[in-house]
N, C-alpha and C positions, 0 to 999 in steps of 0.2 A: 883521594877525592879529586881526580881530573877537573877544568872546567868543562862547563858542556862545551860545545861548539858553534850551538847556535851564539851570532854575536851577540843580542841581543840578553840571554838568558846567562853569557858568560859574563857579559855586564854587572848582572841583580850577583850572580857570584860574587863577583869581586869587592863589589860593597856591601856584601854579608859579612866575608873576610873583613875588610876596612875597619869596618866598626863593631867588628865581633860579635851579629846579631845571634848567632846560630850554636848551639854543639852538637857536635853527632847525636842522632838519637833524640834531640828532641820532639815535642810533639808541640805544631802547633795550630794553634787559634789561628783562621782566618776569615778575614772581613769581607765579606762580598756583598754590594750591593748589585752586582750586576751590571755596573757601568764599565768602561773601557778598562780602568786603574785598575779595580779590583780582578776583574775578569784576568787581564795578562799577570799580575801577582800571583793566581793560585795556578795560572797551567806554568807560570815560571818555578814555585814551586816544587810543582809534580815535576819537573825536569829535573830537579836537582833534588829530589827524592832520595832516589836508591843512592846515589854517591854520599851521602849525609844521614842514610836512614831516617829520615824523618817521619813522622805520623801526623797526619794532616787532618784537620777540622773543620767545618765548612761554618761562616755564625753569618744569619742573614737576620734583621730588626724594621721591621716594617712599622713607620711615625705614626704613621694615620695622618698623613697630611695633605695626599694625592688622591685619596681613593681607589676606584675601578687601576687606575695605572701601579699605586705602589705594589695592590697585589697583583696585579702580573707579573712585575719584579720579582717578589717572592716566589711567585711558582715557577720563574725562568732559575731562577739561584737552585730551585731546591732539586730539578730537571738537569740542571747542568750538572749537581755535585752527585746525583744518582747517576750519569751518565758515565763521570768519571770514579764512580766508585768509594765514592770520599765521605765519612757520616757527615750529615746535615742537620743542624737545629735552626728553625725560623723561629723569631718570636713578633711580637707586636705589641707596640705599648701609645697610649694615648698623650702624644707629646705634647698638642697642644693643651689640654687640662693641665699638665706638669706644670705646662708654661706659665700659665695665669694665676696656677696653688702659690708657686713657690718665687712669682713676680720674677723671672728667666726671661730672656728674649728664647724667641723657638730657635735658634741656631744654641744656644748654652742648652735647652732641656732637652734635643736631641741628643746631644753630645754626653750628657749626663747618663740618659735613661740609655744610651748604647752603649759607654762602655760599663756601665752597672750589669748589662746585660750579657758583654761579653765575660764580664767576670765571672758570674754566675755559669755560664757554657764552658769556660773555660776550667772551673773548678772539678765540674762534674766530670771531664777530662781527661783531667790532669795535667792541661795544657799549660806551659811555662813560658810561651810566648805568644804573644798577638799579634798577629804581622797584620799591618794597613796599608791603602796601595798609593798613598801619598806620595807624588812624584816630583820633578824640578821645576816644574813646569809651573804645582799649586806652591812650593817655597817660594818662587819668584812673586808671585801676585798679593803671596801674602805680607813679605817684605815690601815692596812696594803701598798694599795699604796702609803699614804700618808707618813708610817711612812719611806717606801724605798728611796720618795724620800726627808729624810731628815726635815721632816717638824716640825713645830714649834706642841706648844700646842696646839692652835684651831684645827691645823689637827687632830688630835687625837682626840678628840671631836666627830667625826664621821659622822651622818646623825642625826638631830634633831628628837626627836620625834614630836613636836608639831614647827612650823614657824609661828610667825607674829601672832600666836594666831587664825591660820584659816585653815592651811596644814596641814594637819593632817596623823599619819603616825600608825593604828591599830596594824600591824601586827611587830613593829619595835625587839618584844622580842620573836619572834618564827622564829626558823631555817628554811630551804628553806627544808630539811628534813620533816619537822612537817608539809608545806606548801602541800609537794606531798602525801603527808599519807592521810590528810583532804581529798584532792582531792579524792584520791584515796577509800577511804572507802564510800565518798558522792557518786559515780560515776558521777563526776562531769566531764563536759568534758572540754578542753581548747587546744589553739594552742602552738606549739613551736616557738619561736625566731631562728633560727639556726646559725643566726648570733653571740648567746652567744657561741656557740659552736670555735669558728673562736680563732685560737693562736696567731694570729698575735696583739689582745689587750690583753695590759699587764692586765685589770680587768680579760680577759679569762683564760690567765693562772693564776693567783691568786685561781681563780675560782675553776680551775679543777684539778691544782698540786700541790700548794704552801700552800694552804688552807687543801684541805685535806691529805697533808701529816701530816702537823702540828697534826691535828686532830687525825690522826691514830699512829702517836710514842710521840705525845707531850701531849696532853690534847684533852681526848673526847670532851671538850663541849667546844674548842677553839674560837666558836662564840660568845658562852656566855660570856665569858670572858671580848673577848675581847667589847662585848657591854657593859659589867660593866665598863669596863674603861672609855672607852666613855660617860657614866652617871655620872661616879666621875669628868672627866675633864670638863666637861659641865659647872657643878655647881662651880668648881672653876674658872671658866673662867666666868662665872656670875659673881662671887662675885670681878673679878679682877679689870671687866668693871664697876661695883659700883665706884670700890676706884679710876681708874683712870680715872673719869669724870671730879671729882675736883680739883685730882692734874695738871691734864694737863689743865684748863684754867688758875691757873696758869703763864704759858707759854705763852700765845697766846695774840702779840702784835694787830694782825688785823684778821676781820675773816668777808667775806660775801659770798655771794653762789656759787662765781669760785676760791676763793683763801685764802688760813692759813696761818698766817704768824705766825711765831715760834719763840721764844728765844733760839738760838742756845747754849746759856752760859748758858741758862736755862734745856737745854735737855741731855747738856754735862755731867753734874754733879747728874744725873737721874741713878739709878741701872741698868744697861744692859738689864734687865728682864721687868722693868718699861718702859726704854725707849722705847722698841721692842714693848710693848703695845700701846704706846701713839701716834705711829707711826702710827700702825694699826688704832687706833681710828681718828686719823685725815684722811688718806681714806676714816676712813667710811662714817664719819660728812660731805665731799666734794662728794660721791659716794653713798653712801648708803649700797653698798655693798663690802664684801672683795673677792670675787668672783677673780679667776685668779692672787690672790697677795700671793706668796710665799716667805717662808724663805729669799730666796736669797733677793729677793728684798726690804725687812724688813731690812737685814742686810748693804743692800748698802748703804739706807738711814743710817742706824744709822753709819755707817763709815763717812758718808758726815756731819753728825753734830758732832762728837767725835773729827774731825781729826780737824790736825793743818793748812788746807788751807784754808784762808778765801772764795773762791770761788767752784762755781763747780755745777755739773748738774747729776740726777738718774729718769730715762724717767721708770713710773711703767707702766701696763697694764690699759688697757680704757684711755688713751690719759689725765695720769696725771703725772705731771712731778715735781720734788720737785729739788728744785735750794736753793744753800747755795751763801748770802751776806753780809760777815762778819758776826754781830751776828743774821743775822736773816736767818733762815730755811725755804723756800716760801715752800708749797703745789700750783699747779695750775691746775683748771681742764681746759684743754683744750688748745689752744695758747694762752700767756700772752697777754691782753687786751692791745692797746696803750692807753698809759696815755695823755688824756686830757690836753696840755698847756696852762699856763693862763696868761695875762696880765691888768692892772688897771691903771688909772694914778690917781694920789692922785695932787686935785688942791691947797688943805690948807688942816689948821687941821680939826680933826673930825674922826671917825670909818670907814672902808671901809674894805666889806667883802669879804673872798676870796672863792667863792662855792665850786669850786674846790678840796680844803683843806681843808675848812669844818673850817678856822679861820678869826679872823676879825687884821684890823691890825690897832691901835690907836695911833693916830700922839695929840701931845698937844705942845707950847712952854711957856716957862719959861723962868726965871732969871738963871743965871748961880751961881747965890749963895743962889740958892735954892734946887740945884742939892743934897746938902749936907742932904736935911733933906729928901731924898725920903732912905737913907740908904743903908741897902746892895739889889741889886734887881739881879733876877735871868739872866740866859744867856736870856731869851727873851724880856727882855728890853734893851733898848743902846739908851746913850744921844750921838747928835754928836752938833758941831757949828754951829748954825743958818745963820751965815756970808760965809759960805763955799755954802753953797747951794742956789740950784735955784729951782723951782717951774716950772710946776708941776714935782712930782717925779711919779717914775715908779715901779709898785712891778709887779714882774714876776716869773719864773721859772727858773731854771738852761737849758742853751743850749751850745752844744759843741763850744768849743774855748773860753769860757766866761775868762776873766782874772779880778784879784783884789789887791791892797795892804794893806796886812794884817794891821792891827793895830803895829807897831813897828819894821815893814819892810823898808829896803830904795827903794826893787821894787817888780814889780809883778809879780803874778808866775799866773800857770793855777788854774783856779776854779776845775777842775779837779785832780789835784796833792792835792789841798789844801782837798780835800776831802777825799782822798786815805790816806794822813797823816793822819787824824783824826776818819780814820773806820767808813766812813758815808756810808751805805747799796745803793746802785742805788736808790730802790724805795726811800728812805728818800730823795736821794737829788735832786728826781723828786720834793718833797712836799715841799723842802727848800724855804719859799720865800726870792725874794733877793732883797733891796731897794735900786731905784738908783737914781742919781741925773747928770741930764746933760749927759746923756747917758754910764755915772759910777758908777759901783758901788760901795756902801758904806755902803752896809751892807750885811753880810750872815747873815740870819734871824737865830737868835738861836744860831751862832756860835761866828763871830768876825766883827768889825766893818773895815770901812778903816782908812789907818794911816792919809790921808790927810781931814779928816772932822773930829778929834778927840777934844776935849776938851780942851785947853788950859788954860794958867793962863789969858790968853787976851781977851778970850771966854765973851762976855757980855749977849748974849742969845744962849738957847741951844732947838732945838727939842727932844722931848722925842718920842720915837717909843716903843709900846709893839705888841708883839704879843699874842692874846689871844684867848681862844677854841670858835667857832661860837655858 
């Protein structure tokens, strides 16, 4: 597999190579809107066809955002890929409805409803890659918005060459310059956008004043540049997401498909730099994507675990909201789930499980001068007098108004205050089971017993309660 010759086309080679976008034989998806990019993508491509055997696929998706112009787009795409012989699929989907359904800006519901589209063309296929004609010219402008608006190191990162090991981006090391020359020498034909032309988006001015000023008093080849940086940040941004996979589990007291829970003592004490990571990565782990999460809201979070208020609440983008309680830092996608109340009667001894909580709760009775030789036992055991209680007892959950008397208390206070003293997180004291007797309780599971079922020198038999993991 020679390069071609054209320099041009020996270029999109070399960066196929680079980044490993290609294997012999494959077939792929391509994106043409018609414009310059995609236009010199697909006859770059066909040139490097037969050296690569590849099988080429034409996907063109009309917004509906332009009217009378977008479809002549589409009938230029579907003329060009019939001329060159290539199958064609157009589709067309109503972005801006998407946009207002699904509260999207129309640059996000474009983006959605395209490549949902070329998925769909691509399956039918059997395409294994989608090559887009993203070039250096749109990574420069895009780094650059990002860097205006203050962004962290991902932004700087730019536009991937290669996503997901299937989006494929040929042209990602040649200027938009080098793009119109190709064109231009093939006599290639292609449509204008004229909407890139429009001042009113900051990528246009970027585009057409800010970019090529730079260019012309700062640095000729400013795009290259700045796509070198963008290939150095990349790879250290690889190597970050290695190191903090392991640090941040860590961290993470609970973790299932709507919600992270965090060690807030655990994140406080994290290098600002680390922390900012570990944040981002818990998004991603609940989201998939980092998609619309910036600086700012990198950083509110990490104020929310840093600072000195045990509570508090930072609503991120895609309906996830991260809630601080005491030491724990929730991630939640979506509305917090109602937790599940649970209730058991225990009629003797014996094991009895709590689903719920995912523990069992083990009742046994003994002599009271045998207490001595179970030694030191942890907060989830507690012997109380056997003589104080009544049968069946009750293990439940914590509900508002619940009262207790602590263990060497003369009266009761709120189960709620007794909680607040103790730094016990809401969710924990959902999971608290609390054992009771006679419609009292007499025990916070894990915490303290009550003062009026305690052990005595009078004590002749004693219940033993553990709790332990299901």
């Amino acid at each position: 597999m020679s390069g071609n010759k054209n320099p041009f086309v020996a270029a999109v080679e070399a960066t196929v190579r680079r980044y490993r976008m290609l294997e012999p034989g494959d077939t792929v998806l391509v994106g043409v809107s018609g414009g310059p990019d995609s236009v010199s993508l697909l006859h770059s491509l066909i040139a490097l066809r037969a050296n690569w055997s590849l099988c080429l696929v034409v996907a063109h998706l009309n917004h509906q955002l332009r009217g009378a112009r977008a479809d002549q787009e589409a009938v230029f795409v579907k003329r060009l890929a019939s001329d060159l012989q290539i199958p064609c699929e157009i589709g067309s989907r109503d972005v801006g409805s998407y946009s207002a359904e699904h509260r999207l800006s129309v640059q996000e519901a474009a983006r959605a409803l395209r490549y949902a589209f070329y998925d769909e063309v691509s399956a039918r296929h059997g395409a294994k890659k989608i090559a887009l004609g993203h070039q250096a010219s749109d990574n420069a402008e895009s780094i650059l918005i990002h860097l205006l608006r203050g962004t962290g190191p991902p932004g700087l990162a730019g536009i991937p060459p290669v996503r997901d090991g299937r989006v494929i981006r040929p042209l990602i090391d040649l200027t938009r310059e080098q793009v119109l020359e190709f064109l231009k020498q093939g006599g290639f034909e292609y449509v204008e956008d004229y909407s890139n032309l429009d001042p009113k988006y900051l990528r246009n001015r970027i585009r057409h004043e800010l970019l090529p000023f730079i260019t012309n008093y700062f640095n000729p080849k400013a795009a290259h540049a700045l796509t070198r940086l963008a290939s150095v940040v990349r790879e250290e941004e690889d190597f970050w997401a290695r190191q903090v996979g392991g640090v941040f589990q860590d961290f993470v007291l609970e973790q299932t498909t709507d919600h992270l829970t965090l060690s807030a003592h655990g994140l406080a004490h994290l290098h600002p730099a680390l922390l900012r990571r570990c944040v981002r990565h818990a998004v991603l782990l609940l989201k998939g994507s980092l998609r619309r999460l910036g600086h700012n809201h990198v950083e509110a979070v990490v104020r929310l675990a840093r600072g000195d208020c045990p509570s508090g609440r930072v609503d991120l983008p895609y309906g996830i909201s991260v809630v601080r309680d005491w030491d724990e830092v929730v991630f939640l996608l979506g509305p917090p789930a109602k937790r599940p109340g649970f209730e058991y009667h225990i009629a003797g001894t014996g094991t009895t499980l709590i689903r719920e909580i995912g523990a069992l709760i083990n009742l046994l009775v003994c002599e009271a001068k045998r207490v001595d030789e179970f030694g030191r036992y942890p907060s989830t055991t507690a012997f109380f007098d056997l003589s104080t209680l009544s049968f069946p007892l009750m293990v439940r959950n914590f509900r508002d108004g619940d009262r207790f008397r602590p263990l060497g208390m003369h009266g009761s206070q709120k189960l709620k205050a007794f909680f607040i003293n103790h730094k016990v997180s809401r969710s924990k004291r959902h999971r608290c089971p609390l054992l009771l007797s006679g419609g009292t309780i007499i025990w916070v599971g894990g915490y303290r017993i009550s003062d009026s079922v305690k052990v005595t020198e009078k004590t002749e038999r004693v219940l033993k309660a553990e709790i332990l993991p299901a």
